[in-house]
N, C-alpha and C positions, 0 to 999 in steps of 0.2 A: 457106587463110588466112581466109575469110570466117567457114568455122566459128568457129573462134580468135577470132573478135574475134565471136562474139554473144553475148547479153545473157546468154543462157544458163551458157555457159560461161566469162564474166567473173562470175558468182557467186561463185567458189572463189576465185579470188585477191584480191573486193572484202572477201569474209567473211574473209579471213586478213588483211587488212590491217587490215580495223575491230578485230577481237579483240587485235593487236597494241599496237595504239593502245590501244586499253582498259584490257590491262594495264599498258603504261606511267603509263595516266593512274590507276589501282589502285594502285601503288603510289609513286608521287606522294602522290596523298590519303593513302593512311597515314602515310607518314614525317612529311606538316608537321603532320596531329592532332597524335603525337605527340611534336614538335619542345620542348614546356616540359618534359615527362615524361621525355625523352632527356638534355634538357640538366640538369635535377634531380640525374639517375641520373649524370651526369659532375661534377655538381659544378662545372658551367663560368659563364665570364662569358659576356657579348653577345659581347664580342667574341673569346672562345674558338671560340664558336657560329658566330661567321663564320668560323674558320680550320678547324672540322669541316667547316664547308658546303661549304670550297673544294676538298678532296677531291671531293665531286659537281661541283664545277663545273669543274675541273681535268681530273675525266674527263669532264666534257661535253663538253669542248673538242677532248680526243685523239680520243676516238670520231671526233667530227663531221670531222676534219681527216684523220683516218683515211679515214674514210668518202669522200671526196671525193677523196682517193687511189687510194681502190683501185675505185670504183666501176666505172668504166669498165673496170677488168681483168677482177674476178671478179664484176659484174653485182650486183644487189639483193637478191638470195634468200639468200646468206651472210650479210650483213652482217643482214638482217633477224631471220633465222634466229640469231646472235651475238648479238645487241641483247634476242632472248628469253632467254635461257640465265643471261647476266650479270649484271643486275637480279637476277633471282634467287636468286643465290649472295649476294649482294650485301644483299639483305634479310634474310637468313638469316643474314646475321654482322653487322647491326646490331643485330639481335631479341636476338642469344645474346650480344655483347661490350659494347653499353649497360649493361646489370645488371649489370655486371663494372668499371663503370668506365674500361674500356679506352680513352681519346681516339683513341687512332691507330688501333685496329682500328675503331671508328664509320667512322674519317674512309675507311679503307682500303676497309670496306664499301659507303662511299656513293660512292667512286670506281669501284666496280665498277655501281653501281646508273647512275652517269653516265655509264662508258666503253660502256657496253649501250645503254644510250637514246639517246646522243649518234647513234652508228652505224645503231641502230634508225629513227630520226627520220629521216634523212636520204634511205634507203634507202625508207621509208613515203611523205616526202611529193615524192619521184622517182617513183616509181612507181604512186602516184596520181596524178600529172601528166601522168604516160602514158596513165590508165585516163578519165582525163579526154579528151583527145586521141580516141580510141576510142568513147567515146560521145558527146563531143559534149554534156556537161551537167557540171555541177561536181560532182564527188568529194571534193575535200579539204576543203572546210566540212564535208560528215557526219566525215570523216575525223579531225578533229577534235572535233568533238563527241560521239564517241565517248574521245577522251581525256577530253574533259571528264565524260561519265559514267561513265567509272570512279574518277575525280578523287571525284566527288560521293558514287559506293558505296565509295569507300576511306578519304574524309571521314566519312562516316553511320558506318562502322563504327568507325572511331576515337572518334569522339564518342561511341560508347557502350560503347566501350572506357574510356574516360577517364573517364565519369561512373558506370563501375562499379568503378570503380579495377582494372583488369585490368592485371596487371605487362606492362611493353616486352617482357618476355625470351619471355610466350606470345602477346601479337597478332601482332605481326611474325611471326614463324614461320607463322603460319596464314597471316597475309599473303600470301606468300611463296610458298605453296601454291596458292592462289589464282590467283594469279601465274603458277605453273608449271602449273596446267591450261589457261591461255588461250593459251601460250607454245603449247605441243604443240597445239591447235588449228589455230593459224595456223600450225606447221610441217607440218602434215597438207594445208593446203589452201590452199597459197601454189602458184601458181602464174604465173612472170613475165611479162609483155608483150613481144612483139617491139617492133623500134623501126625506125622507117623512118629508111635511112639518110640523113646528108647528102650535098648532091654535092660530088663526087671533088674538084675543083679546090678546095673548102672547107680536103677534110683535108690536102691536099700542099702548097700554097703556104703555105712559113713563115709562121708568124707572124699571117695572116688570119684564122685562127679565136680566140685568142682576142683580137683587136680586135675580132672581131664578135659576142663573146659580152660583155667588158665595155666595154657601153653605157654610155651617162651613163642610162638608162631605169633598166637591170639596177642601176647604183650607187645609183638612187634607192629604186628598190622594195628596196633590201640595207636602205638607210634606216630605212623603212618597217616593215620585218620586226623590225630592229634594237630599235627605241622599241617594240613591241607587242611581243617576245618580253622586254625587258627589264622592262615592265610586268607582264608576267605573274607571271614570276620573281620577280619583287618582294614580290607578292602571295604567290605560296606559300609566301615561303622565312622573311617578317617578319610578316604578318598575325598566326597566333597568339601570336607572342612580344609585338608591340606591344599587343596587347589586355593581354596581364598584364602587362608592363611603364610602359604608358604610363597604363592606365588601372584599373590593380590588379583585372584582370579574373578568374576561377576559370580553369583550364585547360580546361575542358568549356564555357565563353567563344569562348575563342581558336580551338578547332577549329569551333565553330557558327560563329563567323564565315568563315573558309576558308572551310566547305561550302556557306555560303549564295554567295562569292564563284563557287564553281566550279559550282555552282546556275544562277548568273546567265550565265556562261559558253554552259553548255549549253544554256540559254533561245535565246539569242544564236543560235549557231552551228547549231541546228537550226532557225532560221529562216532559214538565211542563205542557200541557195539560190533561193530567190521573190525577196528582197531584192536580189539582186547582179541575177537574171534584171532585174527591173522597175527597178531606177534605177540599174544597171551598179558595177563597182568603185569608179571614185574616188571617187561618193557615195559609197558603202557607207563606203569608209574614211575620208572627212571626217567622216561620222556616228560612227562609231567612234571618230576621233579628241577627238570635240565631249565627248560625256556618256560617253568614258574618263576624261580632262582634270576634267568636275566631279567624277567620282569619286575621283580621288588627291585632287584637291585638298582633295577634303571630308572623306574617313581624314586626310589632311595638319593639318585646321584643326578636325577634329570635339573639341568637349570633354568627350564623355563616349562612354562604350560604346558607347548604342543609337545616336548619331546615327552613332557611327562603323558597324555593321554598316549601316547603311540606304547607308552610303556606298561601304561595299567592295560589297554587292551592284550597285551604279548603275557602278563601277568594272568589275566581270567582265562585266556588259552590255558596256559600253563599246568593249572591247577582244578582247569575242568573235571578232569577226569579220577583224579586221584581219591577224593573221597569216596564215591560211588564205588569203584571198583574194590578197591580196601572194604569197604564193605561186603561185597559179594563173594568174597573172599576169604572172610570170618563166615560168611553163610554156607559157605560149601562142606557141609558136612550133615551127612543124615538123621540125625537124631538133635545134635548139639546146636543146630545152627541158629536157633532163635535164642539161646543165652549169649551165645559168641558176638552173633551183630549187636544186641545189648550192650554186652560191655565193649565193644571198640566203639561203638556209635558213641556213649556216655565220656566214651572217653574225648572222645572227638568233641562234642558240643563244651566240654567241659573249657575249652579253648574260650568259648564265649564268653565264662565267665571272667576269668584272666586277661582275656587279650584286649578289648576296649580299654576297660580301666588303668592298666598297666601300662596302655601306649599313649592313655591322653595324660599321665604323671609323668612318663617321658618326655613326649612332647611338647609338654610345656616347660620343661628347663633347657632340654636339645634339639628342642624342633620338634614336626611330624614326620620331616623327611630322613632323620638318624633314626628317628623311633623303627623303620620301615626294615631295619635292620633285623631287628628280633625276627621276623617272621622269614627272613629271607635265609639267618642260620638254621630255623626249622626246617623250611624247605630240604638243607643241606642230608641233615642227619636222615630224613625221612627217603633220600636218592640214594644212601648208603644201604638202608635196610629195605632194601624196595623187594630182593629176592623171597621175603619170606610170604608174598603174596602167591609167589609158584603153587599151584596144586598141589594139592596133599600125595604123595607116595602110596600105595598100598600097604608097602611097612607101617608107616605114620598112621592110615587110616585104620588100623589095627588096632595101633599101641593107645589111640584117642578111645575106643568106643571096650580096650579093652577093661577088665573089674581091678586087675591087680593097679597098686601103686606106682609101680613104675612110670605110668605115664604121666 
């Protein structure tokens, strides 16, 4: 056992996890470059745009609900493993049926791009929680900043896709490729964590487990997770379209902005280990919550382009750090902690399905830039409840793992 858990031989399943996340965050950044280019080639309103979206967020939703089903049956490696595959197919029939016009094979392709990730996600930031657990230092900040740079090289390449006027029907497809060699990477070199079990009395006495897994803590940090994943989402799914819409931006605009946001991200989040170590999570996440908050609000109230990129970048700072850690957070507990990132992760992506759709029916009666609002009183509530990220007590970590009801 000791082997198994050295530094050593947690390389293989850290490097299959980051490469995962990568791709995700890969082809992320390509589809919102793309998002004015796509919606051109349909011929769509804004608020069409939102009902293409909801196919991705519709399947964000199955995956991640999926995923929280079966986890426990058939373990992380499937589902991981499914979440690389998907995507894939998935970009490769929005590349080929955009230039065709097609609405519903778009929306069908990005349901597949979401029923992958959804499952993916969930599966990634489980089993980073483990790898956490294991070493004893935080994992899921790089974890994510690895999304975030593939976010930024799926950005970069789109932006010069766009500003070469390269057709939808051949970037995505190279995308796609792309895609599918980091996919096989991390299928080569995933390798799962054992997990120490809980005790016995936990699993058998009705009912006790999950009262002791949904805490008023775990409802808080679901919070948490919630306003910082709906924020994100925000940002990828409306940033390029609000720049041409709100502010008659070029489409090679609208994606510089995105990249600079998921730029700002990755600044963030690969600083976020030192951070979290030296002034622990709930700062981290009141900080995140503070100069996320003037970032919406500043895309929200910006009147022209450049203040707005100055402000979606201050924005992807903002909220770098907040989801990852919120997660690590729900992980910090020895028995419970692959149910607990479950349900706040679920809860968090759950934003995805809600927040496109919801802000492109805003949007199109109020703008993008009032829409930008919603996410910014999330942020609010989310800087309010930032303390319950604090470590567990020795008390608390009692009353969780203890049989009686109380907990």
């Amino acid at each position: 056992m000791t082997t198994d858990r050295s530094p050593v031989s947690l390389g293989a399943p850290r490097l299959a996890l980051f490469a995962t996340s990568t791709m995700t965050g890969f082809g992320i950044g390509s589809w919102v470059t793309r998002t004015p280019a796509v919606r051109t080639d349909l011929g769509a309103s804004i608020e069409t745009m939102g009902i293409v979206l909801l196919g991705l967020s519709i399947g964000s939703m199955l995956g991640i609900l999926g995923a929280g089903a079966l986890i426990r049956r058939v373990g992380t490696r499937p589902l991981i493993l499914l979440g690389g595959a998907l995507p894939v197919i998935g970009m490769l029939l929005v590349g080929l049926l955009a230039p065709a016009a097609l609405t519903p094979g778009v929306a069908a392709g990005l349901f597949l791009v979401g029923f992958g990730s959804g499952m993916a996600e969930i599966g990634l930031n489980v089993e980073a929680a483990a790898l956490e657990r294991v070493l004893e230092r935080p994992v899921i900040p790089t974890l994510h900043a690895c999304f975030s740079l593939g976010s930024v090289l799926g950005g970069g390449v789109g932006i010069l896709a766009s500003a070469a006027r390269v057709p939808v029907g051949v970037h995505l497809p190279i995308a796609a490729a792309v895609m599918a060699a980091l996919a096989i990477t991390a299928a080569l070199f995933l390798r799962p964590l054992p997990r120490e079990q809980e005790p016995e009395p936990t699993r058998t006495v009705a009912g006790t487990r999950t009262r002791s897994v949904l805490t008023l803590q775990v409802a808080l940090i679901a919070v948490i997770v919630l306003a910082m994943a709906f924020a994100e989402g925000s940002a990828s799914d409306w940033l390029p379209l609000l720049m041409t819409t709100s502010h008659d931006a070029p489409e090679v605009v609208g994606s510089l902005v995105f990249t600079g946001f998921s730029l700002a991200m990755l600044v963030g989040r690969s600083a976020g280990s030192p951070l979290v170590a030296r002034f622990g999570r709930a700062t981290v996440i009141r900080g995140c919550g503070i100069v996320g908050l003037v970032g919406v609000l500043g895309v929200a109230l910006a009147p022209s382009a450049a203040l707005t990129v100055v402000a979606a970048a201050v924005w992807g700072l903002g909220i770098a750090l907040g989801f990852p850690v919120a997660v690590s957070a729900a992980g910090d507990h020895p028995t419970d902690g692959d149910r607990r990132v479950s349900i706040v992760a679920t809860a968090g992506y759950f934003a995805f399905l809600v927040g496109p759709p919801s802000l492109g029916f805003l949007g199109e009666h109020l703008g993008l830039q009032t829409a930008m609002f919603v996410p910014a009183a999330l942020l609010l509530v989310a800087l309010l409840v930032a303390k319950a990220t604090a470590p567990r007590s020795v008390a608390s970590a009692g009353s969780v793992a203890a049989p009686g009801p109380a907990a």
